[in-house]
N, CA, C and O atoms as a DFTB+ gen file, in Angstrom:
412 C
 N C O
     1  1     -39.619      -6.131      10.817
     2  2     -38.423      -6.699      11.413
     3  2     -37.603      -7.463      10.386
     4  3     -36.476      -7.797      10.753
     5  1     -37.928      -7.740       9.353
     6  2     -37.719      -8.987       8.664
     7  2     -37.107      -7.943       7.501
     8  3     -36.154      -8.539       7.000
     9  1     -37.241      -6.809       6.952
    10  2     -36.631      -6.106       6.438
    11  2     -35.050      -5.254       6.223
    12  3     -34.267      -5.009       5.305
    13  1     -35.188      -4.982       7.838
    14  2     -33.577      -4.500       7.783
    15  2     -33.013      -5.617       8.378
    16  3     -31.790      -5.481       8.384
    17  1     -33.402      -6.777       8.938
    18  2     -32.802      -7.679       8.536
    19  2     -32.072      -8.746       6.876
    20  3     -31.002      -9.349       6.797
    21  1     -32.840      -8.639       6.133
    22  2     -32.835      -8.690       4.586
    23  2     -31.931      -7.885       4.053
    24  3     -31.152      -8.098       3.124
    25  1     -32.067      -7.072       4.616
    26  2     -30.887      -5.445       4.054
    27  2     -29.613      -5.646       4.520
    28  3     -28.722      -5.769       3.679
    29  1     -29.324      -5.709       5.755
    30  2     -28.131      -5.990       6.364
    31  2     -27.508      -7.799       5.953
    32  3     -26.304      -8.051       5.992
    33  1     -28.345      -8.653       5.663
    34  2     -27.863      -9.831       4.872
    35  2     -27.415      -9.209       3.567
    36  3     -26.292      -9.536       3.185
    37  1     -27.925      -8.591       3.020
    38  2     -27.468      -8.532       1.521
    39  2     -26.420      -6.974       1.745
    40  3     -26.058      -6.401       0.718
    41  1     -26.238      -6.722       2.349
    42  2     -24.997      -5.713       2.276
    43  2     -23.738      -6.481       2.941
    44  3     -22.640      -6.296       2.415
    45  1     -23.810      -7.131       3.798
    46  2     -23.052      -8.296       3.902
    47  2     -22.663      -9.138       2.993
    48  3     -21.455      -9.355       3.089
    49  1     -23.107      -9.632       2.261
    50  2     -23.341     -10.562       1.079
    51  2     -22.582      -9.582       0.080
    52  3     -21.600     -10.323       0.031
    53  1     -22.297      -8.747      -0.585
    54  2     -22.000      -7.855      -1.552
    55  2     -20.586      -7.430      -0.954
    56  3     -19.652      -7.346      -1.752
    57  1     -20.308      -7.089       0.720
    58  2     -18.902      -6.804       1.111
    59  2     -18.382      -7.941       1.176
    60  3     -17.170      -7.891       1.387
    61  1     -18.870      -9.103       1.066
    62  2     -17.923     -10.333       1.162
    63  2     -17.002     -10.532      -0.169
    64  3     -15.837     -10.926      -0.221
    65  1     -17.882     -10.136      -1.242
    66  2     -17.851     -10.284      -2.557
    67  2     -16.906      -9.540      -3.189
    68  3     -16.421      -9.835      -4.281
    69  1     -16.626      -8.586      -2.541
    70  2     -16.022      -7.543      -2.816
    71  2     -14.746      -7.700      -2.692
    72  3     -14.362      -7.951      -1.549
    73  1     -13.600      -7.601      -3.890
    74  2     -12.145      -7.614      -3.379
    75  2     -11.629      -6.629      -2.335
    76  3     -11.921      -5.472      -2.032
    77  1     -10.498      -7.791      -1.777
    78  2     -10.009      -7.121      -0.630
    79  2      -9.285      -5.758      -0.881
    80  3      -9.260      -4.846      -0.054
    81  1      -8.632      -5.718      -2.258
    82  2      -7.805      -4.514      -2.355
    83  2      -8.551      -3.703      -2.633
    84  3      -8.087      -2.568      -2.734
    85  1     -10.146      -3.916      -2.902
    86  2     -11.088      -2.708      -3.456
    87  2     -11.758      -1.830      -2.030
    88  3     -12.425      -0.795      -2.014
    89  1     -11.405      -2.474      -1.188
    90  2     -12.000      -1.708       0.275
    91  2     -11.087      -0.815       0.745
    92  3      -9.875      -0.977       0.882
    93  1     -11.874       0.307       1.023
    94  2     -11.156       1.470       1.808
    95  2     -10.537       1.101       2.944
    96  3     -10.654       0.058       3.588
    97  1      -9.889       2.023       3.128
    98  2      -8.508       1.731       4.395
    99  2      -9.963       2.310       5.681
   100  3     -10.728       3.274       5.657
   101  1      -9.763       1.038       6.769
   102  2     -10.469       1.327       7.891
   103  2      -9.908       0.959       9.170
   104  3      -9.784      -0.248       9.376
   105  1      -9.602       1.640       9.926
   106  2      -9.011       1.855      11.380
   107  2      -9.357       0.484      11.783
   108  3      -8.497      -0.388      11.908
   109  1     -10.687       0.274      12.001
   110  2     -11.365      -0.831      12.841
   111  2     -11.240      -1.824      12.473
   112  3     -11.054      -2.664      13.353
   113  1     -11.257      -2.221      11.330
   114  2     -11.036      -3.323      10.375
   115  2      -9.995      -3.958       9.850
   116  3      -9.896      -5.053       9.296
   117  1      -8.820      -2.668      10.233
   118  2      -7.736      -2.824       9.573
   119  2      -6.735      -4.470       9.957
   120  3      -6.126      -5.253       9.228
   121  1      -6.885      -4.437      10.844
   122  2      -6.127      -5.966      11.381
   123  2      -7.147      -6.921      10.537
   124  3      -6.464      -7.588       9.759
   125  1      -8.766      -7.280      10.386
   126  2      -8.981      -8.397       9.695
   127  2      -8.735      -8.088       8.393
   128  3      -8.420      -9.093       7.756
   129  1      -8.756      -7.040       7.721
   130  2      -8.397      -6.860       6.418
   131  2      -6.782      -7.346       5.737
   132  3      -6.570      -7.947       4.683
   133  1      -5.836      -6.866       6.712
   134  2      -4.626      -7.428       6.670
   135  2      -4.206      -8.838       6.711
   136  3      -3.304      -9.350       6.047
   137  1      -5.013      -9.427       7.617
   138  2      -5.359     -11.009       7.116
   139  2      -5.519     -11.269       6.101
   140  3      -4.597     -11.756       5.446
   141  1      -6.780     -11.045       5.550
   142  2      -6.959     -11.252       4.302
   143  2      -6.204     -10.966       3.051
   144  3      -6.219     -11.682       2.050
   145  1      -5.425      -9.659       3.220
   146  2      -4.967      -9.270       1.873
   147  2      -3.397     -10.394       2.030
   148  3      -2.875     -10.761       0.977
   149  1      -2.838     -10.802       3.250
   150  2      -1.945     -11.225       3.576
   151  2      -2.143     -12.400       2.275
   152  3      -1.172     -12.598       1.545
   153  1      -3.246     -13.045       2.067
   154  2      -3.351     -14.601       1.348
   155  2      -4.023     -14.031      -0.162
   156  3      -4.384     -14.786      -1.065
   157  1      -4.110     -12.279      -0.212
   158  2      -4.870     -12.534      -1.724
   159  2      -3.354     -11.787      -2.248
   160  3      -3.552     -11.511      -3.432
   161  1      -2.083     -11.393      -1.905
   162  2      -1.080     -11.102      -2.567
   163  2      -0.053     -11.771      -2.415
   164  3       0.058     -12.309      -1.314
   165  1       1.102     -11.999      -3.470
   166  2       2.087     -12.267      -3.254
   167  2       3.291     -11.355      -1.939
   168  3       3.508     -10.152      -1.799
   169  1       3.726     -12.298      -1.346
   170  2       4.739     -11.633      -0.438
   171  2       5.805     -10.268      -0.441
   172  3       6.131      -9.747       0.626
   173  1       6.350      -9.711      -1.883
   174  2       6.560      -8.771      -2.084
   175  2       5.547      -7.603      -2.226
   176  3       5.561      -6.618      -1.489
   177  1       4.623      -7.811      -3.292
   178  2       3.189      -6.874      -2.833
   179  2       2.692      -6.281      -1.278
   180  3       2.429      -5.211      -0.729
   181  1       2.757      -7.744      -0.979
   182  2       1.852      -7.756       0.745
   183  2       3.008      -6.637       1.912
   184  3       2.649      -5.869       2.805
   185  1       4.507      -6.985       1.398
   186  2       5.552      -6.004       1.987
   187  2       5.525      -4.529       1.006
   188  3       6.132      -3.587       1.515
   189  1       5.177      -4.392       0.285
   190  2       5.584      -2.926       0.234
   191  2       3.795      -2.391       0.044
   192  3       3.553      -1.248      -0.344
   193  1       2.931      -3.151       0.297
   194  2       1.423      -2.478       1.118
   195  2       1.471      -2.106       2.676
   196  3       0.882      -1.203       3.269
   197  1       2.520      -3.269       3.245
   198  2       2.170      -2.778       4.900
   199  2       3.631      -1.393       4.805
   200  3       3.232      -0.321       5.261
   201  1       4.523      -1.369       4.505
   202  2       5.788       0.041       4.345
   203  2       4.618       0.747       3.944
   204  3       4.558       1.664       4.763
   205  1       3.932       0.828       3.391
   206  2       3.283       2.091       2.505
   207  2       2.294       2.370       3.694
   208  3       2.194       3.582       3.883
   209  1       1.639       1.721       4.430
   210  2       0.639       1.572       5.466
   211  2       1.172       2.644       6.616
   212  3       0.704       3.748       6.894
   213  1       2.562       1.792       7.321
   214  2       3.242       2.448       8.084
   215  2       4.111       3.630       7.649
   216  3       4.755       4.132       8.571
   217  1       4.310       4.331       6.112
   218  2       4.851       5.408       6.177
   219  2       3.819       6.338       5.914
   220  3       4.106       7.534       5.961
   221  1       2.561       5.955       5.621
   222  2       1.273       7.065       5.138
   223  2       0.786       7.699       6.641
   224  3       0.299       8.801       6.893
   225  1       1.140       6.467       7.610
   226  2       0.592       6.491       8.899
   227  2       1.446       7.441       9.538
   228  3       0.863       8.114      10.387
   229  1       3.005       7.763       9.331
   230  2       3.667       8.215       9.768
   231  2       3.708       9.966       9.579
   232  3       4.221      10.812      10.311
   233  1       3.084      10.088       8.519
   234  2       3.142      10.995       7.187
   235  2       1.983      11.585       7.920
   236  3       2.025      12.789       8.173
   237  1       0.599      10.629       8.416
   238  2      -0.661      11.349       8.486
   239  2      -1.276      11.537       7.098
   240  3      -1.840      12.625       6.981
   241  1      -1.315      10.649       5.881
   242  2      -1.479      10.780       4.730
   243  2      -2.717      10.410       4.595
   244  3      -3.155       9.880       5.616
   245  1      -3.481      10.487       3.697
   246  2      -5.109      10.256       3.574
   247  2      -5.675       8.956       3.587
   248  3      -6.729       8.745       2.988
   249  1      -5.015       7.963       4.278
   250  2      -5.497       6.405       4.994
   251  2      -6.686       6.087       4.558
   252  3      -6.837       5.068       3.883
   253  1      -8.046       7.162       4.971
   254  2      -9.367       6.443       5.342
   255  2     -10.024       6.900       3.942
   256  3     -11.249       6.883       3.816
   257  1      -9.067       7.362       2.763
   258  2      -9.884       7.849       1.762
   259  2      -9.315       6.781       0.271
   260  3      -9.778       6.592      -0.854
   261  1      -8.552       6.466       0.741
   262  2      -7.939       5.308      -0.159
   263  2      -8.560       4.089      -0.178
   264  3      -9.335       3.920       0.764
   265  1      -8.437       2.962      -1.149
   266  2      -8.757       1.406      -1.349
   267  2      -7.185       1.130      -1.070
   268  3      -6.237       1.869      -1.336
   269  1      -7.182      -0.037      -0.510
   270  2      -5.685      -1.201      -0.281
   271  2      -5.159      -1.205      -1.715
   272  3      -3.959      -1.447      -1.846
   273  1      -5.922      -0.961      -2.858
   274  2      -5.609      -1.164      -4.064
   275  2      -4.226       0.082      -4.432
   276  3      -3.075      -0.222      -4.747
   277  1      -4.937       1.878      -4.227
   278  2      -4.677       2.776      -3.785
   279  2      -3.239       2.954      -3.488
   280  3      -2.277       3.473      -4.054
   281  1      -3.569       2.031      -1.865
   282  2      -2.266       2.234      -1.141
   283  2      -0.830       1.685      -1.791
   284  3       0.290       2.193      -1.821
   285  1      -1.490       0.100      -2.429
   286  2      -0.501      -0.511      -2.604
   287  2       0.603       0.120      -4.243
   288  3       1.813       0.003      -4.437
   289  1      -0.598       0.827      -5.222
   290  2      -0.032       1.734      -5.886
   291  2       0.850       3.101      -5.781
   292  3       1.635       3.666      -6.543
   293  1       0.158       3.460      -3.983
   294  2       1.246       4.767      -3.982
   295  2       2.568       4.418      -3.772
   296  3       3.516       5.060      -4.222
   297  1       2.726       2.648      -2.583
   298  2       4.086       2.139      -2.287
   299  2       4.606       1.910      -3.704
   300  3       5.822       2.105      -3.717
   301  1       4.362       1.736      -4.314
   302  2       4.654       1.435      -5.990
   303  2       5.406       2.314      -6.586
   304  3       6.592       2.117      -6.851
   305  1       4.748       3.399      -6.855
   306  2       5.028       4.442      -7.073
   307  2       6.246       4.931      -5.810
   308  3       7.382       4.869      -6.280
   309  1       6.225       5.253      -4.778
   310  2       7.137       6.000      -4.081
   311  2       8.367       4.804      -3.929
   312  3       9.429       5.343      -3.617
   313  1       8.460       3.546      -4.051
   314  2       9.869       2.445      -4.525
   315  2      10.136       2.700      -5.654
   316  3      11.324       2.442      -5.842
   317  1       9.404       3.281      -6.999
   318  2      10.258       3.662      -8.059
   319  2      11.329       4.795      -7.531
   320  3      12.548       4.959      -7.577
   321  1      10.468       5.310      -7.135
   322  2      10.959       6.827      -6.887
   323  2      12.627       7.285      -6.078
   324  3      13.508       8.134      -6.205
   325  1      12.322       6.164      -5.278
   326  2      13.308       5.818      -4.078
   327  2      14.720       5.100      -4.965
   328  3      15.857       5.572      -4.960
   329  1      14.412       4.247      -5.461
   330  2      15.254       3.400      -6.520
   331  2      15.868       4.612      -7.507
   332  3      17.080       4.816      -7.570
   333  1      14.704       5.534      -8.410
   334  2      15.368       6.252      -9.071
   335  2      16.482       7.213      -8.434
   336  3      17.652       7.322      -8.800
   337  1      15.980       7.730      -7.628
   338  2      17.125       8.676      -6.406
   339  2      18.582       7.784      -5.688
   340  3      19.650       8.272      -5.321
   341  1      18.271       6.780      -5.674
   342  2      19.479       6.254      -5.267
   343  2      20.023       5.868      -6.710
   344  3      21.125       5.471      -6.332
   345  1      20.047       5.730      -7.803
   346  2      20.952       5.587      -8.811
   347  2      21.627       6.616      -8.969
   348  3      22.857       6.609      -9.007
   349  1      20.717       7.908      -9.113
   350  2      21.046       9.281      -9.163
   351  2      22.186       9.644      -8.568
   352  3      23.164      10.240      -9.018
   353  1      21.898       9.124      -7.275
   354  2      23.197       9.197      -6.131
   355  2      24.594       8.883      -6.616
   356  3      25.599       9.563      -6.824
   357  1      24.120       6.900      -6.775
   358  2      25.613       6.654      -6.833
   359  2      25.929       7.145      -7.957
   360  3      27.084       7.555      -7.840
   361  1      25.395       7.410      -9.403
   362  2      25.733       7.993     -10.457
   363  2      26.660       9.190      -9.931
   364  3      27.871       9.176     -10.151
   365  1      26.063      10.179      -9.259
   366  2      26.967      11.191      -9.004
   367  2      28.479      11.073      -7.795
   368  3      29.331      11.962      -7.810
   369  1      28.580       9.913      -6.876
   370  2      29.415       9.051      -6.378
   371  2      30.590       8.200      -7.439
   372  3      31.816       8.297      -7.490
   373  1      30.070       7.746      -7.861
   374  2      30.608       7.239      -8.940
   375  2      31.548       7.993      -9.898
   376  3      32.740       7.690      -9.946
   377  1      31.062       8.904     -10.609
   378  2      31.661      10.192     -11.063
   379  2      32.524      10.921     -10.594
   380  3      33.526      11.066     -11.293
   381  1      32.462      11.777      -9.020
   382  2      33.268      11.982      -8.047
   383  2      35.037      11.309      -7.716
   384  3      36.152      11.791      -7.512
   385  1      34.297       9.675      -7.845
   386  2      35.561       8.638      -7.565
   387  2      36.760       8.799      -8.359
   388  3      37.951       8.944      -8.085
   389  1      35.537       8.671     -10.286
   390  2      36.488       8.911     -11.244
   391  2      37.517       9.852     -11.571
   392  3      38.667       9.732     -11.993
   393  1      36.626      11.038     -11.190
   394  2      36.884      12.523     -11.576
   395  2      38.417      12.470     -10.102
   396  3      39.423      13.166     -10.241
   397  1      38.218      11.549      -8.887
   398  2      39.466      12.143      -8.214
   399  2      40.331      11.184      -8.775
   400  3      41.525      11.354      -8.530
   401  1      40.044      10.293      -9.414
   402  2      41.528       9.102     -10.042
   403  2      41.864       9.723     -10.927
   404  3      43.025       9.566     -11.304
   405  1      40.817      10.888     -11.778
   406  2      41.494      11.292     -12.654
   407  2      42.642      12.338     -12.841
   408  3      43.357      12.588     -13.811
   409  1      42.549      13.050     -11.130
   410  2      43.589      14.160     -10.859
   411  2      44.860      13.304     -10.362
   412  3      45.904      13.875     -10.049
């Protein structure tokens, strides 16, 4: 009895230990985890982890196979991305404007 009791203390003990952004994305968990990561990131981080949360969710994107770490790199990655495309834009807006002042 006293064994998988011992076991389940010390696997406890080791997930406590464990950074929050290093844990996989979990359905069940997901609200206390969000607590937590809420106080281990800064407020811009902590906003473009939950966008990335709710557009992966939206997407159906691979949630339960990722770390918070993961996620918060793909929002990373897909706000460059977003940023680069809208320069792109007005660059070609911009151009347009000129090109009709210039007729």
């Amino acid at each position: 009895m006293k064994t998988p009791l011992l076991i389940v203390a010390i696997a406890t003990v080791l997930y406590s230990c464990t950074s929050p952004m290093e844990r996989k994305y979990n359905e069940r968990s997901y609200h206390s985890d969000i607590e937590v990561l809420k106080e281990h990131l800064d407020p811009g981080e902590f906003m473009i982890l939950a966008g990335t949360l709710v557009r992966l969710k939206m997407e159906n994107g691979p949630l339960e196979t990722m770390t918070y770490a993961e996620i918060l790199q793909n929002g990373k990655k897909w706000k460059r991305q977003q940023q680069a495309k809208r320069k792109r834009e007005m660059g070609i807006h911009i151009d347009r404007r000129i090109s009709d002042l210039s007729n």
